[in-house]
N, C-alpha and C positions, 0 to 999 in steps of 0.2 A: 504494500500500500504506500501509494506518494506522500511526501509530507503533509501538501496541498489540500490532500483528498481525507487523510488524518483531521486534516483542521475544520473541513466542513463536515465530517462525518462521527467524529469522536466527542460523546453526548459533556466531558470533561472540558473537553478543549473550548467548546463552547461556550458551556456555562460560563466561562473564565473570560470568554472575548464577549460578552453580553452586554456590561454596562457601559462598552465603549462604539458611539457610533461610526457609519460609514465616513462620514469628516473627519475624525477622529484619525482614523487609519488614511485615510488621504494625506494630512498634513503633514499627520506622524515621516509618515513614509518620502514625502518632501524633504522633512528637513533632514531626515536619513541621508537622504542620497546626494546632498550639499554638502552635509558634514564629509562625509567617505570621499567625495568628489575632490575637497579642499577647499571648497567655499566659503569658505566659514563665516564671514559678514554678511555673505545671504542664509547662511544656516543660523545662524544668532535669533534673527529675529523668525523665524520659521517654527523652531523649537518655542519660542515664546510664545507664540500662536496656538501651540500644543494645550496650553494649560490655559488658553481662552474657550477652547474649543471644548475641551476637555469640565468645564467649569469650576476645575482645581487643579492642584499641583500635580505636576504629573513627574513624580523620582527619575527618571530614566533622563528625563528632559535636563531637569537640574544637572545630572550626569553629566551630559554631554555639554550644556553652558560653560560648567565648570571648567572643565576641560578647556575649552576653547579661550575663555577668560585668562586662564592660566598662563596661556601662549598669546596673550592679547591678538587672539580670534585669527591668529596666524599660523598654518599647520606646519609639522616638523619639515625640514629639506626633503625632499626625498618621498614626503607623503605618499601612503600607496592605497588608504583609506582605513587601514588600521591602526592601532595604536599597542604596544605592549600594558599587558595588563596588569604589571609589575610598577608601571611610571606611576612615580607619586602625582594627584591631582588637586591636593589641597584645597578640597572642600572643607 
């Protein structure tokens, strides 16, 4: 079974993706692929839209602010759209 097909068919999976709407995952997923991209001044304010949309904080979001903040919104040389998950982020 695909991941995919897990997500829409696993009554778990579900329950878990319910109190977040389709916009939710639209934005989310924007400011994802800015951040991974290197964009990080268009993903700044992306992820902040996460927890408009969302009607509260959303952790993951903070995460990645953080992150970004730390390297004042400018990603390491080399970027390849990860990060070691070892780097201190000082949150």
């Amino acid at each position: 079974m695909s991941a995919l097909s897990k997500l829409e068919t696993d009554v778990d999976l579900i329950m878990i993706r319910q109190p977040f709407s389709k916009e939710f995952y639209v934005v989310w997923n924007e400011a994802l692929q800015l951040y991974r991209a290197g964009d990080w001044l268009r993903a700044k304010p992306a992820f902040e839209k996460v927890h408009l949309v969302k009607g509260s904080l959303d952790q993951p979001s903070l995460n990645f602010l953080a992150i970004m903040r730390g390297r004042t919104y400018t990603p390491p040389r080399g970027w390849m759209g990860i990060r070691d998950a070892e780097e201190d982020i000082n949150i």
